[in-house]
C-alpha positions as CSV (number, residue, x, y, z in Angstrom):
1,X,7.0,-12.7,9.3
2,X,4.9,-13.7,6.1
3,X,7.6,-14.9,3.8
4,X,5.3,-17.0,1.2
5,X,6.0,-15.3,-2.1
6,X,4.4,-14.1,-5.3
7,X,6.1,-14.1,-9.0
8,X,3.5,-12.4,-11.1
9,X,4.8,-11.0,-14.5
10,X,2.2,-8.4,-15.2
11,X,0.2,-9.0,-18.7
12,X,0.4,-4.6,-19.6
13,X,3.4,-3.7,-20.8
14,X,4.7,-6.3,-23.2
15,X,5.6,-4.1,-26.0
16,X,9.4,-3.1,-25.4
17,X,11.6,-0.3,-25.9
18,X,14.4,-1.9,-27.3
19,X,16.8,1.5,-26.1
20,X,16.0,0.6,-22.2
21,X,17.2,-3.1,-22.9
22,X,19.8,-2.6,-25.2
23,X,23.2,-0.8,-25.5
24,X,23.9,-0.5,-29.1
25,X,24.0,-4.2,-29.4
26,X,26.8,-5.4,-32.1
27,X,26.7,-8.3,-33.9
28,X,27.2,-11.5,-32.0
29,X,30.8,-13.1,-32.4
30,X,31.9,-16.4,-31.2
31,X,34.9,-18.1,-29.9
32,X,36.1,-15.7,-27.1
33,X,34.8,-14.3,-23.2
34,X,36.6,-11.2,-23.3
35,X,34.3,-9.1,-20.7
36,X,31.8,-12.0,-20.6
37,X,29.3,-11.3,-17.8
38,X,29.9,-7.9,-16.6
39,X,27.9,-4.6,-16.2
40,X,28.0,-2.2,-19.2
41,X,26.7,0.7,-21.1
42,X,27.8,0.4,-24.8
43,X,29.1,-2.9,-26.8
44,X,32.1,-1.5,-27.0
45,X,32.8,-2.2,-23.8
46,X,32.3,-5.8,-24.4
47,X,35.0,-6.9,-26.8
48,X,33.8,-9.6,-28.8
49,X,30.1,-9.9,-27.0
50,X,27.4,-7.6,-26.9
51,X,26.2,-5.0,-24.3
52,X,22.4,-6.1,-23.8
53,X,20.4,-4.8,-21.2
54,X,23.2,-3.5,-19.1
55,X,25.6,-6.7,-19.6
56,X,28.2,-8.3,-21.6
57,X,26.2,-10.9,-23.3
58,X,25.3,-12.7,-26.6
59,X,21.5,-12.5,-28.2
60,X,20.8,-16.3,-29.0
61,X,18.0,-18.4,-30.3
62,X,19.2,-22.0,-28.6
63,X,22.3,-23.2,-26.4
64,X,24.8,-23.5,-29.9
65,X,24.6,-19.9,-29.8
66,X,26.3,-19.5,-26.1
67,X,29.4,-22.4,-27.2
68,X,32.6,-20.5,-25.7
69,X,30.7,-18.6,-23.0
70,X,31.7,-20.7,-19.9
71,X,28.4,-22.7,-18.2
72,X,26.2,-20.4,-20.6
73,X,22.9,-21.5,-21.5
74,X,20.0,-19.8,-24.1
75,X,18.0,-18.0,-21.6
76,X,14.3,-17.4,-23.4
77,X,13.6,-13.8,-23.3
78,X,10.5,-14.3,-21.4
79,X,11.9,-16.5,-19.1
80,X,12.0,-14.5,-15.0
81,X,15.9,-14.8,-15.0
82,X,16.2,-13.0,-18.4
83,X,12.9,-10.3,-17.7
84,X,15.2,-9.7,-14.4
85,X,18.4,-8.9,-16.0
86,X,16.6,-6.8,-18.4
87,X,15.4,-4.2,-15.3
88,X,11.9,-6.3,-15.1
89,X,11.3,-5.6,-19.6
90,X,11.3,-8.3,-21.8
91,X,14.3,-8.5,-24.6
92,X,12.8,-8.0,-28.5
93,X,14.8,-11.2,-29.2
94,X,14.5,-15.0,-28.9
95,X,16.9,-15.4,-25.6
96,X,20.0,-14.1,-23.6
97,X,23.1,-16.1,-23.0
98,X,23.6,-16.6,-19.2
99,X,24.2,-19.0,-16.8
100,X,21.8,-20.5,-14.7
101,X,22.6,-20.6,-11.0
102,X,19.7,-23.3,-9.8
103,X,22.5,-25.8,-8.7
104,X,25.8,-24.1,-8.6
105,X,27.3,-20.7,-7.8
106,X,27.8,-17.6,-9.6
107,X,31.3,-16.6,-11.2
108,X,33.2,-13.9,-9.1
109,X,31.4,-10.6,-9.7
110,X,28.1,-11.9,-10.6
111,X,24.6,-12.6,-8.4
112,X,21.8,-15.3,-8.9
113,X,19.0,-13.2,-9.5
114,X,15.6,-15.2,-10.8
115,X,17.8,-18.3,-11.2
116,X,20.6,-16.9,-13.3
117,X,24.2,-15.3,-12.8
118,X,23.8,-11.3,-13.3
119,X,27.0,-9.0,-13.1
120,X,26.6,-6.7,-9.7
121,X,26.3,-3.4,-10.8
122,X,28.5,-0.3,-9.0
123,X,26.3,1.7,-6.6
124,X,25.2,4.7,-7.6
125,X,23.3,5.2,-4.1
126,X,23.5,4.0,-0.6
127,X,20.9,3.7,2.1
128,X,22.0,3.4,5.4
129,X,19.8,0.9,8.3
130,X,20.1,2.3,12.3
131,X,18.9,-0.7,14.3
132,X,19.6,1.7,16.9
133,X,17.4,4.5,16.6
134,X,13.9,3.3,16.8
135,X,10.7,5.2,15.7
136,X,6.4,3.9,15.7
137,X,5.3,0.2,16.1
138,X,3.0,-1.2,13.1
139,X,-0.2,-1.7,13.9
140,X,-1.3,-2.7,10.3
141,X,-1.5,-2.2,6.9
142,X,-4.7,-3.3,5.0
143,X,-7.9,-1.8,2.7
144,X,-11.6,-0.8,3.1
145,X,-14.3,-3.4,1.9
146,X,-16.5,-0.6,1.0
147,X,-19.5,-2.0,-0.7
148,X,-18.8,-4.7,-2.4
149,X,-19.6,-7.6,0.4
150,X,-22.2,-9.2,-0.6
151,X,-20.7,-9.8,-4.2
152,X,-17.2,-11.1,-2.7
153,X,-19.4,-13.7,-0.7
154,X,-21.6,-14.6,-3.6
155,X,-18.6,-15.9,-5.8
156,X,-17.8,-19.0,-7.0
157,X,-14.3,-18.6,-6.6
158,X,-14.7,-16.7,-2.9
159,X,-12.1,-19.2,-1.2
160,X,-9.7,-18.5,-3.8
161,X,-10.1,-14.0,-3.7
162,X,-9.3,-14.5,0.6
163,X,-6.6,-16.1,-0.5
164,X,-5.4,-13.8,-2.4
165,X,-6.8,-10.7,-0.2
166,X,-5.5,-12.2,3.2
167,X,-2.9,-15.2,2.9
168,X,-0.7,-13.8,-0.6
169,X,-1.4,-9.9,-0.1
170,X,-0.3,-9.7,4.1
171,X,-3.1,-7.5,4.5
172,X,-3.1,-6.9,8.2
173,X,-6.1,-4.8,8.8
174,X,-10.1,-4.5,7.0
175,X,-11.9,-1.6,7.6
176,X,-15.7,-1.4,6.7
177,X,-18.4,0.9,6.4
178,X,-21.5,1.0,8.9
179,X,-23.9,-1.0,7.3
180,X,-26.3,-1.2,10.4
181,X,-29.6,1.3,10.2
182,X,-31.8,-0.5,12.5
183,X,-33.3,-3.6,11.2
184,X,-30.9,-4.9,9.2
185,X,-28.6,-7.5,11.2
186,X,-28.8,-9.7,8.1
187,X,-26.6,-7.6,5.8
188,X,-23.8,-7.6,8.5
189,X,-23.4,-11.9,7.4
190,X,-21.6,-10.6,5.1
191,X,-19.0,-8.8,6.9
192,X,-18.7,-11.6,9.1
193,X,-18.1,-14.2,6.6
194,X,-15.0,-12.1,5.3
195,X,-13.3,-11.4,8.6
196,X,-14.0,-15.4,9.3
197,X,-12.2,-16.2,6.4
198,X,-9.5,-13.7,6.7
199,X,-8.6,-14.6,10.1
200,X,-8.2,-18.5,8.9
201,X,-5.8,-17.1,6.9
202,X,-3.6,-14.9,9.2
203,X,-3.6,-17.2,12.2
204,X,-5.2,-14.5,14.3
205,X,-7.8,-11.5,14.0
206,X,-7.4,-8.8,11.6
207,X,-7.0,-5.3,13.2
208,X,-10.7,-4.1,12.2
209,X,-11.8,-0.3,12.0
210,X,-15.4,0.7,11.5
211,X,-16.9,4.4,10.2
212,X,-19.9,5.5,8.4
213,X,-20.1,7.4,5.0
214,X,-23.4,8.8,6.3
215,X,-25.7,8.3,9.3
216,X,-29.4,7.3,8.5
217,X,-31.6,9.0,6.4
218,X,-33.4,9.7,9.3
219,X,-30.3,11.7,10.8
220,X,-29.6,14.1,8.0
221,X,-31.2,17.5,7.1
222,X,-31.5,16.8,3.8
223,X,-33.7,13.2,4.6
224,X,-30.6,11.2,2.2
225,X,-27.2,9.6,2.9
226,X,-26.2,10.9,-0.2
227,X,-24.8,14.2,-0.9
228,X,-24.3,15.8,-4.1
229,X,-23.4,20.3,-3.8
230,X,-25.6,20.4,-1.0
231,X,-23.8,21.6,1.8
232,X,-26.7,23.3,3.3
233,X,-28.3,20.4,4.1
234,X,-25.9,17.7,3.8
235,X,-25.6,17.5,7.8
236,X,-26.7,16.1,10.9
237,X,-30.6,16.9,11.5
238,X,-32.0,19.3,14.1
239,X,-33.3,17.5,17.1
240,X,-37.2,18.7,17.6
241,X,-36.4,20.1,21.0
242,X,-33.9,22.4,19.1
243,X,-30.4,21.6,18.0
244,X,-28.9,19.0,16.7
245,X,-29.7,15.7,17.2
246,X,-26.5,14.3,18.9
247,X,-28.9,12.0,20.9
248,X,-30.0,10.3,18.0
249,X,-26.8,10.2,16.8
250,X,-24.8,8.6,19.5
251,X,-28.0,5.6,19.6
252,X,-27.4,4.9,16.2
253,X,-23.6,4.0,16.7
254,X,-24.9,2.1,20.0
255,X,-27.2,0.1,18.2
256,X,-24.9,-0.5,15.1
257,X,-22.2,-1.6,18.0
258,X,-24.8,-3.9,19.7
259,X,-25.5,-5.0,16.0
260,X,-22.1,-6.2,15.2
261,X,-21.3,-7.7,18.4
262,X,-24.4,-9.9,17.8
263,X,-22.9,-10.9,14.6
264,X,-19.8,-12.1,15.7
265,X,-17.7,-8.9,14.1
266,X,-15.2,-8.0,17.1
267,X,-14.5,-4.0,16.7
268,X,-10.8,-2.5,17.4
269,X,-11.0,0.9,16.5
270,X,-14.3,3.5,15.7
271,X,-14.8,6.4,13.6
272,X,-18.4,8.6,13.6
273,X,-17.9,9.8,10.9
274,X,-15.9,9.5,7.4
275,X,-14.4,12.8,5.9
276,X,-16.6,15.1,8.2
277,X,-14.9,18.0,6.4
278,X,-16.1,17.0,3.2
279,X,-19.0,17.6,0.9
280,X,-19.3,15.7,-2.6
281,X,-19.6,18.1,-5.7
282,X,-23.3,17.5,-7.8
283,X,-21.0,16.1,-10.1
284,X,-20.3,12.6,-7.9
285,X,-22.8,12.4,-5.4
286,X,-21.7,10.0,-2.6
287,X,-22.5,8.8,1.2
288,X,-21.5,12.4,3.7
289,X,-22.5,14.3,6.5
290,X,-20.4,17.7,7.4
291,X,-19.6,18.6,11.2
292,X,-17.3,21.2,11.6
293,X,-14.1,21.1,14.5
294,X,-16.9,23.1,17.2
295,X,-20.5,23.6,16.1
296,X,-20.4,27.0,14.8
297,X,-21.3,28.3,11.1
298,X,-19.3,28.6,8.2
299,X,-19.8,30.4,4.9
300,X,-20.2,28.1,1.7
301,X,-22.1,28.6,-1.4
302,X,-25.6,27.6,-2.2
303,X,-27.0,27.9,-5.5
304,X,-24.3,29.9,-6.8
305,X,-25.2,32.5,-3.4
306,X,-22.5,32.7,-0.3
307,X,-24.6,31.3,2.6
308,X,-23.9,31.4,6.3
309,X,-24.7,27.6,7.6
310,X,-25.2,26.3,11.0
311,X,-22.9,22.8,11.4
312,X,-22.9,20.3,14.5
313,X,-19.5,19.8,16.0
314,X,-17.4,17.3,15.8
315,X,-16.7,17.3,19.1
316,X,-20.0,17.5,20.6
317,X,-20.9,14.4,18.4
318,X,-17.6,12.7,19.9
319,X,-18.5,13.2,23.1
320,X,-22.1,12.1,23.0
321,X,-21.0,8.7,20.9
322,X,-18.4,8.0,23.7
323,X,-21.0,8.4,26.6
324,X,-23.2,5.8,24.5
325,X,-21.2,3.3,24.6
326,X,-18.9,3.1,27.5
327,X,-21.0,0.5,28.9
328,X,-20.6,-1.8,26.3
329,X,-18.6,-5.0,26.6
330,X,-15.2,-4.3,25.0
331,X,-16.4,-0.9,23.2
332,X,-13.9,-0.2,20.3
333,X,-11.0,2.5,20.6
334,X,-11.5,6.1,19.3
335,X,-9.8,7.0,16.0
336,X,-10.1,10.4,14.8
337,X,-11.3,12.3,12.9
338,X,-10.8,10.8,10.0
339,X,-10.5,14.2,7.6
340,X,-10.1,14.3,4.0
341,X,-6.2,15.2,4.0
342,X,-3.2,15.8,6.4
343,X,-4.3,19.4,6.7
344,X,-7.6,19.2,7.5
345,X,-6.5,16.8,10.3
346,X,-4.7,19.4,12.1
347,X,-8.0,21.5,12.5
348,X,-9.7,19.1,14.2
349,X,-6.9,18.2,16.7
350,X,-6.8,21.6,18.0
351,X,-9.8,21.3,19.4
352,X,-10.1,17.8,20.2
353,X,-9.2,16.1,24.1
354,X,-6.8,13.9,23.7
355,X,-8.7,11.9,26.5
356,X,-11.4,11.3,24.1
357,X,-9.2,9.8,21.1
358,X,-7.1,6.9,20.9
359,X,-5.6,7.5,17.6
360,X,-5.2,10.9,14.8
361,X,-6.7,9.5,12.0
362,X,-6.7,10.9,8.5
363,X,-6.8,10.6,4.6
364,X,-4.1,12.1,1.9
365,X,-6.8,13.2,-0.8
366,X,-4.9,16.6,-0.3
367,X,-1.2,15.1,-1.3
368,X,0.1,15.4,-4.3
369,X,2.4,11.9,-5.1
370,X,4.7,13.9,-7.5
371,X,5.7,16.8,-4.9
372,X,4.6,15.0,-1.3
373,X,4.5,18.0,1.4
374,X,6.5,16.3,3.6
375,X,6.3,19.4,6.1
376,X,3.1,19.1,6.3
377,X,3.2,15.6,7.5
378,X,6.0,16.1,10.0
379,X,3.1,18.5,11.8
380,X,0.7,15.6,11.7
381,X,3.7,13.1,13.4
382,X,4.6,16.5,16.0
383,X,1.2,16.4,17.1
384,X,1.0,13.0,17.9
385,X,3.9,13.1,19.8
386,X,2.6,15.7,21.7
387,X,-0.6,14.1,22.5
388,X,0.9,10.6,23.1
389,X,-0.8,9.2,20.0
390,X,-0.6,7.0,17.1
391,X,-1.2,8.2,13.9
392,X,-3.6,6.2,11.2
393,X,-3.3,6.6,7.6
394,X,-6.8,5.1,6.9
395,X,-8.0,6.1,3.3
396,X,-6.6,6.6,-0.2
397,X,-6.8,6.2,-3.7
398,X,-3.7,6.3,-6.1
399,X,-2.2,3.6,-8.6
400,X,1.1,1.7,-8.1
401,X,3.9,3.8,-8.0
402,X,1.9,6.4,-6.2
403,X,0.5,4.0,-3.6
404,X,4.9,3.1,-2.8
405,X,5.3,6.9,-2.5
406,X,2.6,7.9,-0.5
407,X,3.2,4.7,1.8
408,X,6.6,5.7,2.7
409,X,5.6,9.4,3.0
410,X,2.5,8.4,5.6
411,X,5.2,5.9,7.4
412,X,8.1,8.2,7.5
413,X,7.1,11.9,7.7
414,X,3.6,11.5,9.9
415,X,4.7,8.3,11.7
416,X,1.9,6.6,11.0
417,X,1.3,3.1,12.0
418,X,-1.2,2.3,9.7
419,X,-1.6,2.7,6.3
420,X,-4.9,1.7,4.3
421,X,-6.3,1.6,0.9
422,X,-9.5,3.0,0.2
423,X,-11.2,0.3,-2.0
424,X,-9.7,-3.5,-1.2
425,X,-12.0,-5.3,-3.8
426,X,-13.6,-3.6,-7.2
427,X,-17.0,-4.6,-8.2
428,X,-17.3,-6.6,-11.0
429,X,-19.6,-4.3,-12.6
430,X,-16.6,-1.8,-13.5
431,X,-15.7,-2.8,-17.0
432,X,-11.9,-2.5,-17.1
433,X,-11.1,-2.9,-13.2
434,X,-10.1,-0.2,-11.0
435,X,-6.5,0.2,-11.0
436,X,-6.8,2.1,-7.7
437,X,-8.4,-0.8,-5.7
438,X,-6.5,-3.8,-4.6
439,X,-8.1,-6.1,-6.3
440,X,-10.7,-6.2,-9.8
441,X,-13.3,-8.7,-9.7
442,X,-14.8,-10.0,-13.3
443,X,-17.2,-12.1,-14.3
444,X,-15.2,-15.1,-14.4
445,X,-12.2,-13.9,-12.1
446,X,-10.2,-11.6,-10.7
447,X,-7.1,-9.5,-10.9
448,X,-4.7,-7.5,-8.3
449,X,-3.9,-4.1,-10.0
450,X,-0.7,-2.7,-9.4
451,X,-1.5,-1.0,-6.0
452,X,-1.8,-4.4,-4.3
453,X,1.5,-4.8,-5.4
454,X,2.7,-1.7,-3.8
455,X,1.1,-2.6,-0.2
456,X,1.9,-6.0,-0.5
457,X,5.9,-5.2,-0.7
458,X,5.4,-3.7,2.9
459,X,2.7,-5.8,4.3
460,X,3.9,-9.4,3.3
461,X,7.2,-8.5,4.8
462,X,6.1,-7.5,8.0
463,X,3.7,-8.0,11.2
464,X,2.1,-5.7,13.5
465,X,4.1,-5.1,16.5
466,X,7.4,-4.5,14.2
467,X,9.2,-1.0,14.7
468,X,9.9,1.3,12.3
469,X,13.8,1.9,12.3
470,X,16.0,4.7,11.5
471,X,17.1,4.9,7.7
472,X,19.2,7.2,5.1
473,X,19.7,7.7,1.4
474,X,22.0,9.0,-0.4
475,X,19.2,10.4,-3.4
476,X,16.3,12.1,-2.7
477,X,14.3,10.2,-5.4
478,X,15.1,7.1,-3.5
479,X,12.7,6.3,-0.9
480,X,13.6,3.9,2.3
481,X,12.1,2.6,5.7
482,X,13.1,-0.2,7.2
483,X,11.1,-2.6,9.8
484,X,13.0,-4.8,12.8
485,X,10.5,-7.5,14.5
486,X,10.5,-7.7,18.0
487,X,12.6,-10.4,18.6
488,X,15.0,-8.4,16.4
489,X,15.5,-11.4,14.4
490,X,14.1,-10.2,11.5
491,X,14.3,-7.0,9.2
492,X,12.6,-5.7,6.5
493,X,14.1,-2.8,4.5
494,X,11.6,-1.2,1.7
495,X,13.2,0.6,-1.1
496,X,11.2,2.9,-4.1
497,X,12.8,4.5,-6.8
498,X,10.5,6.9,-8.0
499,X,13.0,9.0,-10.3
500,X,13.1,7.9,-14.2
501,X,15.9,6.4,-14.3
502,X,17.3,3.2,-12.9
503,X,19.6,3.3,-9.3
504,X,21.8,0.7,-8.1
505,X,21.4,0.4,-4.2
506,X,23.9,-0.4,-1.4
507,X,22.5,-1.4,1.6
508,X,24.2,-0.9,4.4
509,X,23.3,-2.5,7.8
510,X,25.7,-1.3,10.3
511,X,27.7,-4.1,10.6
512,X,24.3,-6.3,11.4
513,X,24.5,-10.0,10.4
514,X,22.0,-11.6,9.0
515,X,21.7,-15.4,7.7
516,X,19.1,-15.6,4.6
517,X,17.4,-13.2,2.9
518,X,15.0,-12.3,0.4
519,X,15.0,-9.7,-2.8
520,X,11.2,-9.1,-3.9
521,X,11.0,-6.3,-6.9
522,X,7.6,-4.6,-8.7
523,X,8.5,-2.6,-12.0
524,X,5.5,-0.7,-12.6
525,X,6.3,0.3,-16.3
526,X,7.4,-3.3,-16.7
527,X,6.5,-6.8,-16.0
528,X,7.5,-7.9,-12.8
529,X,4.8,-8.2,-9.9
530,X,6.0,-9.6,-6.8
531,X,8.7,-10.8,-8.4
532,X,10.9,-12.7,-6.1
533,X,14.8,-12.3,-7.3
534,X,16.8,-14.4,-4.7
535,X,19.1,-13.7,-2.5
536,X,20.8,-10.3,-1.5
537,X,24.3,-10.1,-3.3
538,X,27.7,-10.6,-1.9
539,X,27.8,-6.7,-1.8
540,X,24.2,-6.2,-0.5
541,X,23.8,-4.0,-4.0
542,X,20.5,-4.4,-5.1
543,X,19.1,-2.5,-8.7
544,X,15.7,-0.2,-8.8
545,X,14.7,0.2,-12.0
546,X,12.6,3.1,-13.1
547,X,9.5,3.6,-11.0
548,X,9.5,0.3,-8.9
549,X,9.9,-1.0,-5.6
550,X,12.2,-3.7,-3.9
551,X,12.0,-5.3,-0.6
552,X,14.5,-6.8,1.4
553,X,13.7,-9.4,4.0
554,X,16.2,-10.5,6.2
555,X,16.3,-12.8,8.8
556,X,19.3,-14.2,11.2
């Protein structure tokens, strides 16, 4: 288990509500504890101290303004401890009286949370851990290197962005686009520098998946890998003996296979082809090729006119790819088919051998984060079942709190045993970032948005070959799955709170006994990134603020 840890406060954010952090604070009085250091929602509650940020507590600008309060000490507002007890915000004031718990133990009642004593709030919610009922095994999680290669590798600072992608993130798994068209084994250098680097930093080889945006030119009707409201065209060419050219297509993935293999880049798992179901609007041209399930026709429109078009098949295509390769040394597995969204996914499995396919493979551009269709996604995990499969999650773009949702929707409701962001690094050349990469590259740097975040709580905390155990909460806004590692020596329980308001969890583990642990909590409409918050309480109660995401790592 990767158990090296980030604190990141995040730099948005630094402007405070002052209602969220404080409960009708009164004016700070001196010379008595009454209901010092316990959990509150209005100062009067507190006797002679104030209620701030949920507990009995004084404001203070130094240590003479916490004399009386027993091993108190002027707690900067900015300070981890103090963002902590303030739900991951920072307190409009100079500091908090609290004590700090480096060196010695809390008072009954209280936790060490960022290094200081926190009252343990009453839970409002409990989630419930079954070692016993066991579900997938993780095969990764990880991102898509898209097409920013040869910048990552031209950077100064390269050996300092695989740290952060590989080593601090627990990314698990790259996947990459084709870049191979026939005489061009130089531009796959790059590729092969990252996955060099990245596997210094795991210990072992990343999981790596391959697909292709487009084939060649050469291979589409239209004569371009880019499509922009074309469908007519935006397809796989017509061979000159008539129909289409699956020959050409299949040598084209046997010669970008050969290709990489000459290059050092090992494959695990192949796709032919990205979002065959999908054709860009004029408005955002980009890399595509339509087949349809069978080859067939469908209607679409073409110029503002219904036209009847004539599509290869997906199958077809499959089938003439896998005959061009099993001959290869250690050809990759089959994922597929790699549709635009969960219901797509299911079109193409209805027609697909489950000899030919190693993996279902599909994207959630058709989920909505705010109102998941979690039906929908149990079909996706029943069909795997039924065809003895695995399921992939292997493209999607969505910010923080969204990536945490749609995570434990992919994990939980299809079973899948991958789940992978679309873009791992922004270019550079995107003024402001992209807050739905992983990481945004500058001129001078680079920054992990709040998405990395989101994977990282599940990635960091586990390894592939960990199973996916049995968990229950007691609120439906409250989102939980829990991973056990095959020694069973280790678990890792994932919690998001995506109501708006605040939840105080009770884990319970069924008895289980475990010997350290780990809190790790994201607020994404605060500060905290990565923050690492100590140990679990005495009463395994752990607090999700608005919007945010915990992990608990245990080991025995």
């Amino acid at each position: 288990m990767k158990t090296a840890g980030l604190l990141a406060l995040g730099a948005s954010g630094l402007a405070v509500l002052a209602q969220a952090l404080s409960c009708n604070p009164g004016d700070p009085q001196t010379g008595s504890q009454t209901n010092w250091l316990r959990t509150c929602e209005v100062s009067a509650e507190c006797g002679a101290q104030s209620c701030i940020c949920g507990t009995c507590t004084r404001p203070c600008d130094d240590d003479d303004g916490c004399s009386n309060l027993e091993d108190a000490t002027c707690v900067p507002a900015s300070e981890e401890g103090a963002i902590a007890v303030c739900s991951g915000s920072q307190y409009p004031g100079a500091g908090l009286c609290l004590p700090r718990c480096d060196d010695e133990p809390c008072p009954e009642g209280s936790a060490c949370v960022a290094g200081v004593c926190s009252p343990i709030p009453e839970a409002s919610t409990e989630v419930t851990v079954d070692l016993s009922t066991r579900h997938q095994t993780l095969v990764g999680f990880g991102a898509s290197l898209a097409y920013v290669e040869d910048e990552i590798v031209a950077r100064t600072d390269k050996l300092e962005l695989y740290d952060l992608m590989f080593e601090d993130s627990g990314v698990d798994a790259v996947r990459m686009r084709n870049r191979f068209e026939a005489d061009n084994e130089g531009d796959l250098g790059a590729t092969s520098e990252i996955l060099s680097e990245a596997s210094q930093r795991l210990g072992r080889a990343p999981l790596t998946l391959i697909t292709s945006g487009s084939p060649p030119s050469w291979l589409k009707a239209s004569g371009s890998k880019v499509c922009a409201g074309n469908p007519d065209t935006c397809t796989l060419v017509q061979a000159s003996a008539g129909g289409f050219d699956y020959a050409g297509f299949a040598d084209y993935w046997r010669l970008s296979l050969e290709a990489h293999a000459a290059a050092g880049i090992a494959l695990d798992y192949l796709s032919i082809q990205n979002n065959p179901n999908w054709v860009p609007p004029e408005s955002d041209p980009a890399d595509a090729c339509r087949f349809l399930p069978v080859e067939g026709t469908a209607t679409v429109v073409v110029g503002g006119v219904e036209t009847e078009v004539s599509y290869p098949g997906f199958v077809e295509a499959l089938s003439a790819v896998r005959a061009a390769i099993v001959d290869l040394p250690n050809p990759p597995l089959i994922s597929a088919p790699d549709a635009s969204g969960a219901g797509a996914l299911l079109d193409y499995t209805a027609v697909l051998d489950p000899a030919q396919i190693d993996a279902l493979s599909y994207h959630l551009y058709d989920l909505d984060p705010a109102a998941v269709d979690d039906a929908l996604l149990e079909e996706i995990d029943a069909e795997a079942e039924q065809l003895g499969r695995p399921v992939f999650q292997t493209e999607m773009r969505a910010g923080g709190l969204e990536t945490a949702v749609l995570i434990q929707a992919a994990l939980v409701s299809s079973g899948a045993s991958t789940y992978l962001q679309n873009d791992f690094v922004a270019s550079a050349s995107q003024a402001g970032g992209d807050d739905h990469a992983l990481i945004s590259l500058t001129a001078d740097g680079f920054e992990a948005e709040d998405c990395f975040h989101a994977l990282r709580h599940f990635a960091r905390f586990t390894d592939p070959g960990w199973v996916r155990i049995d968990t229950s909460a007691s609120a439906v806004d409250l989102l939980a799955s829990a991973w056990l590692s095959p020694d069973e020596d280790a678990l890792t329980v994932v919690l998001v709170n995506r109501a708006v308001a605040a939840q105080s969890v009770s884990l319970d583990l069924g008895g289980e006994e475990f010997d350290a642990s780990e809190v790790t909590r994201t607020t994404f409409d605060g500060l905290e990134r990565s923050a690492l918050l100590g140990a679990l309480s005495s009463e395994s109660v752990v607090t999700l603020p608005a919007r945010s995401i915990v992990t608990v790592a245990l080991t025995r």
